[in-house]
C-alpha positions in Angstrom: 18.4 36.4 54.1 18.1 34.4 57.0 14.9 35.4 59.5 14.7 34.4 63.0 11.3 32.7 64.0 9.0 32.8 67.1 9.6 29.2 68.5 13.6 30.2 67.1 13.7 28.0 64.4 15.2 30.0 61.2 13.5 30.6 58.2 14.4 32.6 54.6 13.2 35.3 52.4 12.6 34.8 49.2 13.1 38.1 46.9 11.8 36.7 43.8 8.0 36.6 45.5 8.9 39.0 48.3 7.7 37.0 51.3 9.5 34.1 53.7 9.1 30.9 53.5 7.1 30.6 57.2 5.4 32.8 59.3 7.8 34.0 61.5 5.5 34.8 64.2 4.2 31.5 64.4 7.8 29.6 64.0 9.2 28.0 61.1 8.8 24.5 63.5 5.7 24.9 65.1 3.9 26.4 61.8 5.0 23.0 60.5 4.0 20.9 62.7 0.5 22.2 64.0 -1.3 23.3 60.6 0.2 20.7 58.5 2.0 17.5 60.0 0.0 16.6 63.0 -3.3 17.4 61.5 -2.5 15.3 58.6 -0.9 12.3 60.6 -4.2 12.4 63.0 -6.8 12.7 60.1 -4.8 9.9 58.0 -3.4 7.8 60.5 -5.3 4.5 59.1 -4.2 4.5 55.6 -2.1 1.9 54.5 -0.3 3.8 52.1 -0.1 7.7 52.5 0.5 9.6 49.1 1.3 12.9 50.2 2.1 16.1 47.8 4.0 18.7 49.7 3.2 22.3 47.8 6.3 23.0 47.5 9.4 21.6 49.1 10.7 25.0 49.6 13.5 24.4 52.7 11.9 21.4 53.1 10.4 21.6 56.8 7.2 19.6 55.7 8.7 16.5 53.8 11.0 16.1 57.2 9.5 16.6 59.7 6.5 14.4 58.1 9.3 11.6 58.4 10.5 12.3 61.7 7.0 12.6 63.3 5.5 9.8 61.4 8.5 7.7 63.2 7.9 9.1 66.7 3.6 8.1 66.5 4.2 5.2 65.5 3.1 4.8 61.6 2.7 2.0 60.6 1.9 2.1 56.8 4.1 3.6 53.8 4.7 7.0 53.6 4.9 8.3 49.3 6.3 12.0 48.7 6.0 13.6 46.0 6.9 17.8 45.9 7.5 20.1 43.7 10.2 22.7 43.5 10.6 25.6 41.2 14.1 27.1 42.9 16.9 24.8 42.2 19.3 27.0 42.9 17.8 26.6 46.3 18.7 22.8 46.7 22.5 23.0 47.0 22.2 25.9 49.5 19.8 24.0 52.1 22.9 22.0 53.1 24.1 24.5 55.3 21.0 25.8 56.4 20.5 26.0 60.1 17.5 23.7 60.9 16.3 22.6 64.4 17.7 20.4 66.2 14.7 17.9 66.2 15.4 17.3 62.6 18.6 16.7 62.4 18.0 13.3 62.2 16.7 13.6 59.0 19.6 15.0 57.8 20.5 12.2 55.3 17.0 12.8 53.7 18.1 16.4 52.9 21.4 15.3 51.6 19.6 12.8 49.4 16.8 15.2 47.4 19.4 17.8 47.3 22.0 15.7 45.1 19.6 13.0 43.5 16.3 14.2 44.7 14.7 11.1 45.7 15.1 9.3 48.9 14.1 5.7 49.9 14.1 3.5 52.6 11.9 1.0 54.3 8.1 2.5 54.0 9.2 6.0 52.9 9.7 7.4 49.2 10.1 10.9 48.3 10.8 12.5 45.0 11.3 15.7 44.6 10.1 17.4 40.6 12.0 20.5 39.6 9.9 23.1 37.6 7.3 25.1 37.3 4.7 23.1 39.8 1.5 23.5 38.0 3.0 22.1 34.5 4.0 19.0 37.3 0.7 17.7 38.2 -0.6 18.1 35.3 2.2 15.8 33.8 1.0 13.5 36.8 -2.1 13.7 35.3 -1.2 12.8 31.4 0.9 10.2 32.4 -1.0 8.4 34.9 2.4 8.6 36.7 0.5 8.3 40.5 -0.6 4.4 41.1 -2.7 6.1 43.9 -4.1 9.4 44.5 -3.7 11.9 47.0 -4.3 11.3 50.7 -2.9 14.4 51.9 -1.9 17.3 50.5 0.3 20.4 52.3 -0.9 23.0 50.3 1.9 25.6 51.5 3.1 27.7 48.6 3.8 31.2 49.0 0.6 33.3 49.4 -2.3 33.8 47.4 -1.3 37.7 47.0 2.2 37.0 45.8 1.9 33.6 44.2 -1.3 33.7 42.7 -1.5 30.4 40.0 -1.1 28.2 43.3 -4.6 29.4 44.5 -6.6 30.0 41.6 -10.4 27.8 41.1 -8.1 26.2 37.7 -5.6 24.9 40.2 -7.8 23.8 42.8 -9.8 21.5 40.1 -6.3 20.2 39.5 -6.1 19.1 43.1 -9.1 17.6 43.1 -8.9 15.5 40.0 -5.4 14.1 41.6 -7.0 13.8 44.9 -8.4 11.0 46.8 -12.5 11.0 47.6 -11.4 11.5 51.9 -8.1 13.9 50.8 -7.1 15.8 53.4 -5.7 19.4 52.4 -4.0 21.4 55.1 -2.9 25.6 54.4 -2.5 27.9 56.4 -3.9 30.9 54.3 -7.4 31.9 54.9 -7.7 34.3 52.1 -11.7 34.7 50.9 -11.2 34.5 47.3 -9.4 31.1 47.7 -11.7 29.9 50.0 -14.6 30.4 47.5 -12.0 29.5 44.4 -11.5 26.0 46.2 -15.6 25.4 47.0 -16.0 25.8 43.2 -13.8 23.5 42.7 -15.4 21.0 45.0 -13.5 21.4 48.3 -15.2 22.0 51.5 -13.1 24.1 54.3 -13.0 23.9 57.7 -11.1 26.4 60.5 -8.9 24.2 62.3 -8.1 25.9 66.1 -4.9 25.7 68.0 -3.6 27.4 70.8 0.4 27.0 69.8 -0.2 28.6 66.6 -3.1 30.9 64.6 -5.4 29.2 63.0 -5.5 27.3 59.8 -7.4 25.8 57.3 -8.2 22.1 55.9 -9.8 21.3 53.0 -11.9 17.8 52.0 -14.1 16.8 49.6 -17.0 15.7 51.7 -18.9 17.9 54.2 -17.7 15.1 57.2 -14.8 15.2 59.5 -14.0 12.1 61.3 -16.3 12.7 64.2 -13.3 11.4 67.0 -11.3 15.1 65.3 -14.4 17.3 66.2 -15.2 16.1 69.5 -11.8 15.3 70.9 -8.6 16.6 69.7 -8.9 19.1 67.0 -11.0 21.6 67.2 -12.5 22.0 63.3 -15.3 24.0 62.3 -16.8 24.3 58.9 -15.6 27.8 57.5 -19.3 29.6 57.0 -18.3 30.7 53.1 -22.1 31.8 53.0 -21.9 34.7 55.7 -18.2 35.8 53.8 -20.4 36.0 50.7 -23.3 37.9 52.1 -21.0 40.2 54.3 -18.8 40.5 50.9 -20.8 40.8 48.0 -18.3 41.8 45.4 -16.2 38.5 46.7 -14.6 36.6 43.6 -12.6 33.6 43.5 -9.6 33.6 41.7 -9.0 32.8 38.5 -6.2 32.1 35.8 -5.6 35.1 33.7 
């Protein structure tokens, strides 16, 4: 079922976990772009080689428009994909999916992961994994299949309530161990028992604040922000998980079961 968005872009339900694929207050496009792309381009716009992992491709919005925004700034290093899928049923219906207009330049991308899924070209490889995405970074992990870890990771499965072994402290120490030491993670849930799940794990969170859309979370694995992102043009502010804890004593993190 298709569902129209705030900023008109078009987004789908999913009935298997009861919940679309963006928050269609926000905008399928601008949801995109604020909590994950531009955040992630700013934070990581020296490295040489960006290894993303897009959690999960779903129709896709964050692997393209990744690509088409990295183009318009001006990137200047190699862009590495890597996302997992569980749907493939999915894939072959995205082809006629009405996206924006700003991506449609990125079409051939989409035509690409849907029939081979993987797409190269000069400075940008993406490969798209089918299956069940937790079993797929641990395979990343037994095989040593990543040269280099993580730089950024868009950590944009469906929600903690309804997709629960994407959030849990088990799957957060996952993350980390695939991770590199200045990773940045963007989501947009703020749920408290993720929050705390991801601290144990080793993550520190920050409220990133945007006027466009509401406001969303990064993850890292130090207690410092580039200083240029607090001052200037973010507005991030570390997430106070010791006031949720006092205010909410019977908070837990959440766990595999």
């Amino acid at each position: 079922m298709q569902i129209f968005t705030g900023d008109s872009s078009i987004t789908l339900y999913n009935a298997q976990f009861d919940e679309s694929y963006h928050n269609a207050k926000d905008g399928a496009l601008q949801e995109t772009l604020h909590k994950h792309i531009l955040p992630a381009l700013f934070l990581c716009a020296k490295e040489p080689i960006l290894n993303v992992l897009d959690m999960c491709f779903g129709l896709g919005f964050n692997t393209l428009c990744l690509s088409l925004m990295a183009r318009l700034q001006g990137f200047e290093g190699k862009i590495v994909i890597h996302s997992p899928e569980l749907d493939s049923a999915l894939l072959p219906k995205l082809l006629k999916h009405p996206y924006p207009q700003e991506l449609e330049s990125e079409r051939a991308i989409l035509e690409s992961l849907v029939t081979t899924h993987y797409y190269k070209r000069q400075n940008l490889e993406i490969i798209l994994h089918l299956g069940e995405a937790r079993e797929i970074l641990k395979s990343f992990l037994l095989s040593n299949r990543l040269k280099i870890p993580f730089h950024c990771i868009f950590q944009d499965p469906f929600s903690p309530v309804k997709n629960r072994n994407l959030w849990t402290y088990e799957y957060f120490k996952i993350l980390y161990k695939i991770s590199a030491e200045n990773v940045i993670i963007t989501t947009y849930s703020h749920h408290s028992s993720m929050l705390y799940s991801a601290f144990l794990a080793g993550f520190y969170a920050y409220k990133l604040q945007q006027k466009c859309v509401r406001d969303s979370i990064v993850f890292t694995k130090t207690q410092e922000i580039p200083t240029l992102a607090l001052e200037n043009i973010l507005q991030i502010t570390p997430v106070n998980l010791a006031h949720k804890i006092k205010t909410n004593p019977n908070l837990w993190g959440l766990y595999d079961e």
